[in-house]
C-alpha positions as CSV (number, residue, x, y, z in Angstrom):
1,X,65.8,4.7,1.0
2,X,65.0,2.7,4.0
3,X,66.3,2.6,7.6
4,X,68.3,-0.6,9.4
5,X,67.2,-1.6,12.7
6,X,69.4,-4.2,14.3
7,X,68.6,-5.0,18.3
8,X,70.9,-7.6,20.5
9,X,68.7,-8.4,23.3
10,X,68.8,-11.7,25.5
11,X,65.7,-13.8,25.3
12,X,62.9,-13.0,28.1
13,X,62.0,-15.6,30.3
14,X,57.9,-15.1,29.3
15,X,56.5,-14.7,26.1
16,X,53.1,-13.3,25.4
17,X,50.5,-13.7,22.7
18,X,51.6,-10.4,21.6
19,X,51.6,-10.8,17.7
20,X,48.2,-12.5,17.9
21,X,47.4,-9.5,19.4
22,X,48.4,-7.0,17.2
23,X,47.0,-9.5,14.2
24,X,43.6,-9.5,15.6
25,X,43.8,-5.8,16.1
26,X,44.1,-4.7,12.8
27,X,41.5,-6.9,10.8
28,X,39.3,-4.9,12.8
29,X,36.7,-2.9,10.2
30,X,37.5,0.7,10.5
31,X,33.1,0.6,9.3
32,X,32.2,0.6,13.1
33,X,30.7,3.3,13.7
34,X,30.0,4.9,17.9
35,X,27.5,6.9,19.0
36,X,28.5,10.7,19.9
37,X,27.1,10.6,23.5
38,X,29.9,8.3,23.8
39,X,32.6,10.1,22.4
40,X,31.5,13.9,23.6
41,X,30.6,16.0,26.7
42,X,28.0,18.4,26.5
43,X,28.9,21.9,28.1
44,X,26.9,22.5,30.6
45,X,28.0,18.7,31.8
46,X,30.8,19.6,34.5
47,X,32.6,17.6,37.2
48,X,34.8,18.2,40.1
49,X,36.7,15.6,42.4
50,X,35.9,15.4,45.7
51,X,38.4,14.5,48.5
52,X,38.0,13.9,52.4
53,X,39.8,12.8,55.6
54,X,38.0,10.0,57.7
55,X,38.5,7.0,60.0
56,X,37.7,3.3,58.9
57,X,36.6,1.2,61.8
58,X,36.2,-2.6,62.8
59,X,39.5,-3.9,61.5
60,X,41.0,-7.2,62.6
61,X,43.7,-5.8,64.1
62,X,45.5,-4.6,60.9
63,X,44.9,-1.1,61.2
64,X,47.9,1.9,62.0
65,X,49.7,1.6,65.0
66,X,51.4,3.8,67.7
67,X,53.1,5.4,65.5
68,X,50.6,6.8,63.5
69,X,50.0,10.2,65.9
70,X,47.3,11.3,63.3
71,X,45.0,8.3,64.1
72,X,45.3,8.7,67.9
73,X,44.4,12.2,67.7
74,X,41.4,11.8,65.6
75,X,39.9,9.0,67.4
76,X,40.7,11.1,70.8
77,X,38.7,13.9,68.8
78,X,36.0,11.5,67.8
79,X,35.2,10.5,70.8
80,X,35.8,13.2,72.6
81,X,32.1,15.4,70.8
82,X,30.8,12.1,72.0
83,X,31.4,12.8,75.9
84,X,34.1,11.0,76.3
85,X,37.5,12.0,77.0
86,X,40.5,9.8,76.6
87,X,43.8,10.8,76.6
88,X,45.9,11.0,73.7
89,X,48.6,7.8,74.7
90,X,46.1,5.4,76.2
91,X,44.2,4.6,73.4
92,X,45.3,1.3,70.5
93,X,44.2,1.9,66.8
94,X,45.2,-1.2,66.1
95,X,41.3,-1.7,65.0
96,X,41.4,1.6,62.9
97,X,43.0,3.0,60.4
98,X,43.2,7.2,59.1
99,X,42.4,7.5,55.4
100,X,41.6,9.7,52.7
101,X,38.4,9.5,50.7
102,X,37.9,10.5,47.0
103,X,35.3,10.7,44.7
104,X,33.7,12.5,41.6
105,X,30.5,14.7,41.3
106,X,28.8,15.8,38.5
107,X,26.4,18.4,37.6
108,X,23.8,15.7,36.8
109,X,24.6,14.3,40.2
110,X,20.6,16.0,42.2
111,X,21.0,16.5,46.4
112,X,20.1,12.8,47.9
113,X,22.2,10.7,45.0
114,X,24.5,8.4,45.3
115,X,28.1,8.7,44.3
116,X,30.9,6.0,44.7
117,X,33.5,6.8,46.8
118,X,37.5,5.4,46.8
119,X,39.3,4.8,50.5
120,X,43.1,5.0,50.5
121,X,44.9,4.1,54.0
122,X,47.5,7.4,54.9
123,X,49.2,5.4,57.7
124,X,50.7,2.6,58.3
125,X,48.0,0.3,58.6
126,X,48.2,-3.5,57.3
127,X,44.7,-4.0,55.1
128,X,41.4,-2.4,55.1
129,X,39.8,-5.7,54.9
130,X,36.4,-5.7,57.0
131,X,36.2,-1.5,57.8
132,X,33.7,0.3,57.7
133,X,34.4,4.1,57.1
134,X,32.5,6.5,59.7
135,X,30.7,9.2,57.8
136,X,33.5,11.5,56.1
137,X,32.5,15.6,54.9
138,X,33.6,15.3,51.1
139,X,34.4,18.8,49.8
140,X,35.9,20.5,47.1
141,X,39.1,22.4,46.3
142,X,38.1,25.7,47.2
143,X,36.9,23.9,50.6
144,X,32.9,23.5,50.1
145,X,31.3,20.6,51.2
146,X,29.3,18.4,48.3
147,X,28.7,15.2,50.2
148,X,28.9,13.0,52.9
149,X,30.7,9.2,52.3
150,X,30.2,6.2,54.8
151,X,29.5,2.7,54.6
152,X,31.8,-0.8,54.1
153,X,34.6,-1.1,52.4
154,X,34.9,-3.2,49.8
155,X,38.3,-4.1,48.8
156,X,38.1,-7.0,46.4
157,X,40.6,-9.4,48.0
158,X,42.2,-10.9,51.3
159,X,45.4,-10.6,53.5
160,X,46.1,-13.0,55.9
161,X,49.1,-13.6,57.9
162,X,49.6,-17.5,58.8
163,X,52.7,-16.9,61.2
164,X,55.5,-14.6,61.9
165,X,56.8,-13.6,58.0
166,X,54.2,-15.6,56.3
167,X,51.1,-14.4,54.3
168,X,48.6,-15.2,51.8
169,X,47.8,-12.1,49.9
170,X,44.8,-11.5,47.2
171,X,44.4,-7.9,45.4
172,X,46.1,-4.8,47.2
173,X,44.1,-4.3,50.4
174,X,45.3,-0.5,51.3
175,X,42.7,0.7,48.7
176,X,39.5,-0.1,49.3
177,X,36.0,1.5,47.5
178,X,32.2,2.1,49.3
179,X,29.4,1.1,46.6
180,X,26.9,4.3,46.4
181,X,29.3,5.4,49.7
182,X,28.7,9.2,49.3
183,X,25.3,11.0,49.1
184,X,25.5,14.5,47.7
185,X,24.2,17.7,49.8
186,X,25.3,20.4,47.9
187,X,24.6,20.1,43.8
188,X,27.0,22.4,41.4
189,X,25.3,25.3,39.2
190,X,24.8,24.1,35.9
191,X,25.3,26.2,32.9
192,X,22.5,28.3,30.9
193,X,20.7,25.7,29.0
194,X,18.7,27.9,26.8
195,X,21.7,28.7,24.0
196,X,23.8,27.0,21.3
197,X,24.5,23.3,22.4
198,X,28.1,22.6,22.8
199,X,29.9,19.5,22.0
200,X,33.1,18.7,23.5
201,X,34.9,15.8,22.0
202,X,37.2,13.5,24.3
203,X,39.9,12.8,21.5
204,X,40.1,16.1,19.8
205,X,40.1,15.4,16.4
206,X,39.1,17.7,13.3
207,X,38.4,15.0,10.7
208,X,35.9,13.7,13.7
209,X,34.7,16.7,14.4
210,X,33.8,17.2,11.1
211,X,31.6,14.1,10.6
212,X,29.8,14.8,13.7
213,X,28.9,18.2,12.1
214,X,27.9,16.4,8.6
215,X,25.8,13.8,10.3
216,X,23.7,16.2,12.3
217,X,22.9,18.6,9.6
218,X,22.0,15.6,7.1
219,X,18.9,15.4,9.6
220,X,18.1,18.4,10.6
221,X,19.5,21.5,8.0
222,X,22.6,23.7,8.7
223,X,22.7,23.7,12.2
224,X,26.2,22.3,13.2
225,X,29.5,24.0,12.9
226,X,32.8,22.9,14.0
227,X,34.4,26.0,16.2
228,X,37.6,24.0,16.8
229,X,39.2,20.6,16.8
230,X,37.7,19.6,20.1
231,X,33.9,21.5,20.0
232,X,31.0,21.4,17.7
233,X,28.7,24.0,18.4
234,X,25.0,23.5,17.4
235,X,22.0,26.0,16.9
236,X,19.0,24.4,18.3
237,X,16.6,25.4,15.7
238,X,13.3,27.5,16.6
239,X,10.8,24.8,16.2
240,X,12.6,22.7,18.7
241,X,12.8,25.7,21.0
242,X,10.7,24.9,24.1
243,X,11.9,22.6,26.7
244,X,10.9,19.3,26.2
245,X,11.2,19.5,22.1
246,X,14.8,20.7,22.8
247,X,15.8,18.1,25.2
248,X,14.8,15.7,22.5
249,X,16.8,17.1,20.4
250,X,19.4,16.5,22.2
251,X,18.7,12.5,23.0
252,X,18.8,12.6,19.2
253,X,21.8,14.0,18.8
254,X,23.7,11.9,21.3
255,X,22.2,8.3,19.9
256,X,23.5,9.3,16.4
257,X,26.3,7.4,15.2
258,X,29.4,8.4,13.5
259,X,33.4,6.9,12.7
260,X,35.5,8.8,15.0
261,X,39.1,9.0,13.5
262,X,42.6,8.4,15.7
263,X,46.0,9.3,15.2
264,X,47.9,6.7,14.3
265,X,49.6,5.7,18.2
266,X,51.4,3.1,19.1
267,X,51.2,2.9,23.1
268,X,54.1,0.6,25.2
269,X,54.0,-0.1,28.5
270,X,58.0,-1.3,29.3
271,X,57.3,-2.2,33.1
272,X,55.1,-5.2,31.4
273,X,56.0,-5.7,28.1
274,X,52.5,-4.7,27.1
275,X,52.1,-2.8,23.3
276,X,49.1,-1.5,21.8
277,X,49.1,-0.5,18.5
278,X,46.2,1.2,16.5
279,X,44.9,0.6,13.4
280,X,46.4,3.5,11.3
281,X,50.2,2.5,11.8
282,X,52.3,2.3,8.9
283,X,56.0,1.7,8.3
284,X,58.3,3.0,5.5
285,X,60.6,1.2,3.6
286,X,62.5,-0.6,6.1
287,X,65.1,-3.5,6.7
288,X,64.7,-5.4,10.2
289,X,67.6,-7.1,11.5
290,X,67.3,-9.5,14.6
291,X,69.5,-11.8,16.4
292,X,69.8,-13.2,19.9
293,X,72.5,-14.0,22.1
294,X,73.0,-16.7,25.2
295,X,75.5,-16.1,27.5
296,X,75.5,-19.2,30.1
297,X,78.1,-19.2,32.9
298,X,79.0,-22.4,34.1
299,X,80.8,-23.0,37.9
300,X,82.7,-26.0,38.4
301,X,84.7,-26.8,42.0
302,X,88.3,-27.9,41.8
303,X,89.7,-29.8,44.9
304,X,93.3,-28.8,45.5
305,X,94.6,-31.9,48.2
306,X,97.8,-31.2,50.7
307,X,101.2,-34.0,50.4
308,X,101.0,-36.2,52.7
309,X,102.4,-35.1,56.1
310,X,102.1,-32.0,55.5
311,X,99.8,-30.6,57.5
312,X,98.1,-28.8,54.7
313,X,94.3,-28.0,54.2
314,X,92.2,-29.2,51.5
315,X,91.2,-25.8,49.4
316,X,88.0,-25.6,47.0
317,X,88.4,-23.5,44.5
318,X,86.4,-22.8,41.8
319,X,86.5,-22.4,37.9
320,X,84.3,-20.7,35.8
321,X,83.2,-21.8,32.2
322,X,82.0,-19.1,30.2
323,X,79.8,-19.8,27.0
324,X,78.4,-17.6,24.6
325,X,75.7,-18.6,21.8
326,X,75.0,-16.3,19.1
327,X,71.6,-17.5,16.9
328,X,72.4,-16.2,13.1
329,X,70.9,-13.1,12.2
330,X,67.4,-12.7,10.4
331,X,67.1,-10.0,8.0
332,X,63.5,-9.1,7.0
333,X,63.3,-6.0,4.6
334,X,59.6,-4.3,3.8
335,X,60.1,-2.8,0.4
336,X,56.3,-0.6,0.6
337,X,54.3,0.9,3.2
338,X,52.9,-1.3,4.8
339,X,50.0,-1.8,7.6
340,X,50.0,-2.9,11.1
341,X,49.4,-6.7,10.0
342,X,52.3,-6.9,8.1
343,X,54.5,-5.4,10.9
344,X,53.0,-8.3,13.1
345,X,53.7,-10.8,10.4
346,X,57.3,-9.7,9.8
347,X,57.9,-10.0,13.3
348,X,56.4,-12.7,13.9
349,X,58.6,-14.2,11.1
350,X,62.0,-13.4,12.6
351,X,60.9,-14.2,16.1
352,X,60.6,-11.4,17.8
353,X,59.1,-11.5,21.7
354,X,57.3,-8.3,23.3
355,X,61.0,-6.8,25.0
356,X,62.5,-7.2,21.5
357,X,59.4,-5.3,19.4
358,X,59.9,-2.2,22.2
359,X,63.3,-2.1,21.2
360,X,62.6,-2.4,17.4
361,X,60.0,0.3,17.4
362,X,62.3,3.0,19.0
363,X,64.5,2.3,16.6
364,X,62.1,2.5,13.8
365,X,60.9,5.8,15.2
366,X,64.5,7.0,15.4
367,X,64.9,5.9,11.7
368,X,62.0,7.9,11.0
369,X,60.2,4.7,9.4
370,X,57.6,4.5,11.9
371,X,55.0,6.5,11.0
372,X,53.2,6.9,14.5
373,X,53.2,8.3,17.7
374,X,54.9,6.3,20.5
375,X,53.9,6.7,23.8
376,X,56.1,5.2,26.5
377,X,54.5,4.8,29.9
């Protein structure tokens, strides 16, 4: 039994290296192995975002104007615990702009460290190119301040208006980040360090779960057990009990190396034609049909002249040639399951381009040949 795709699509006007792509993809050895520090989190390891309202300063005259209340009040504030008073309409932001500041802190993150920090303009500002961002309270959701952010902005690119309706543009200049930009004053409570280590994995996964288990207790006894498909717990054993033997147990732990396993996924971004295919995806028996079609539209003007004397108007009219090309059809047909090389191959051989493979792997999926997840974002 196997399922018939057949897609009419017109041809795109780009073409990728898509195929090489998914080719190269999956002669990748599945024998590479990671280390589990890369692919866990420990529990007592915990994060929070951190956002902030603050000013950026020292812009060329691309910051928010008049109509951005917000900024006018703030600067009037600003300047205002500074001993000077300025009212509300007679100041210009034209050289700064209101933003919001975000960031991340951990709980390995100690009171003086450094955190990057991300600026984002709120008003109607032009580019954050050249602004410096005043010094900003970063705090938490529940409202506690963490840290403090200031310092350049850094926004990777360029705007510059030549004339009236004419710019040069590099990179998107409304988002901007500071380097090291916050320093941490408040640190978050870490979790009781003294008990079972817990692993969290970032892909929950049992088989990988599983083999993280097996690997530690080759080296060190029965010690790991898996508690669900996303934790590994594991009992520090007594000899390793004080402080400094335990945290190298732990270093140990994290620099061993295991083969994490995936499910098989097949991710597609439509906005960009972009597909990313793991190693794991299979097809059923199936039959691929593929065809393209050209519809060109050709305009040509007719001249209709007035008799003489008549006091007529020349008209132009026009007529329209319509032409459509229709490419014969290209069956391929998989008769076994097959891997992700010989999907690229088969599509490769019927000519497929990136807008036509999105549209044959729905299909598949509808079918019920493709034998992976597919994500569409």
């Amino acid at each position: 039994m196997f399922g018939f795709v057949c897609t009419r699509v017109s041809i795109p006007s780009f073409m990728v290296a898509l195929l090489t792509v998914l080719i190269f993809l999956s002669g990748i050895s599945a024998e590479g192995a990671v280390r589990i520090k890369d692919i866990t989190t420990i529990h007592n390891e915990d994060e929070i975002d951190l956002i902030g309202y603050g000013l950026v300063i020292g812009l060329d005259g691309s910051g928010d104007g008049k109509g951005a209340l917000f900024t006018m009040q703030s600067l009037a504030n600003m300047m205002e615990r500074m001993g000077l008073t300025v009212e509300t309409d007679k100041l210009k932001v034209k050289n700064v702009a209101a933003v919001m500041v975000t960031g991340r802190l951990s709980s390995n993150n100690t009171t003086g460290s450094r955190v990057d920090v991300t600026v984002s303009s709120i008003g109607d500002a032009s580019s954050l190119q050249g602004g410096t961002l005043l010094i900003t309270p970063l705090s938490s959701g529940e409202g506690t301040v963490y840290a403090m952010a200031q310092g350049p902005i850094s926004i990777g690119g360029f705007n510059v208006q030549v004339d009236e309706g004419n710019k040069i543009i590099n990179n998107y200049t409304l988002v901007g980040r500071v380097p090291g930009g916050g320093k941490v004053t408040r640190t978050l409570d870490k979790s009781n360090d003294d008990g079972d280590v817990l692993l969290f994995l970032h892909s929950p996964d049992y088989t990988t779960a599983t083999r993280i288990a097996d690997q530690i207790n080759n080296k060190y006894g029965l010690t790991a057990y898996v508690d669900d498909v996303a934790t590994i717990r594991i009992q520090v054993p007594d000899s390793l009990s004080y402080h400094n033997e335990r945290m190298h147990f732990i270093a140990d732990v994290g620099t061993m190396q295991v083969q994490p396993d995936e499910r098989a996924k097949i991710v597609i971004n439509e906005r960009t034609g972009t597909i990313v295919a793991g190693e794991h995806v299979t097809l059923a028996p199936v039959a691929i049909a593929h065809v393209n079609i050209t519809v060109s539209i050709k305009s040509f003007p007719v001249i209709s002249q007035p008799e003489p004397f008549s006091q007529g108007e020349t008209v132009v009219t026009d007529e329209y040639q319509i032409n459509v090309e229709e490419e014969p059809s290209r069956v391929v047909y998989l008769e076994e399951v097959i891997s992700l090389a010989d999907v690229a191959n088969a599509l490769n051989m019927i000519g497929a381009t990136p807008r036509d493979i999105i549209a044959i792997f729905q299909a598949m999926k509808q079918a019920g040949a493709l034998r992976a997840e597919l994500v569409i974002i």
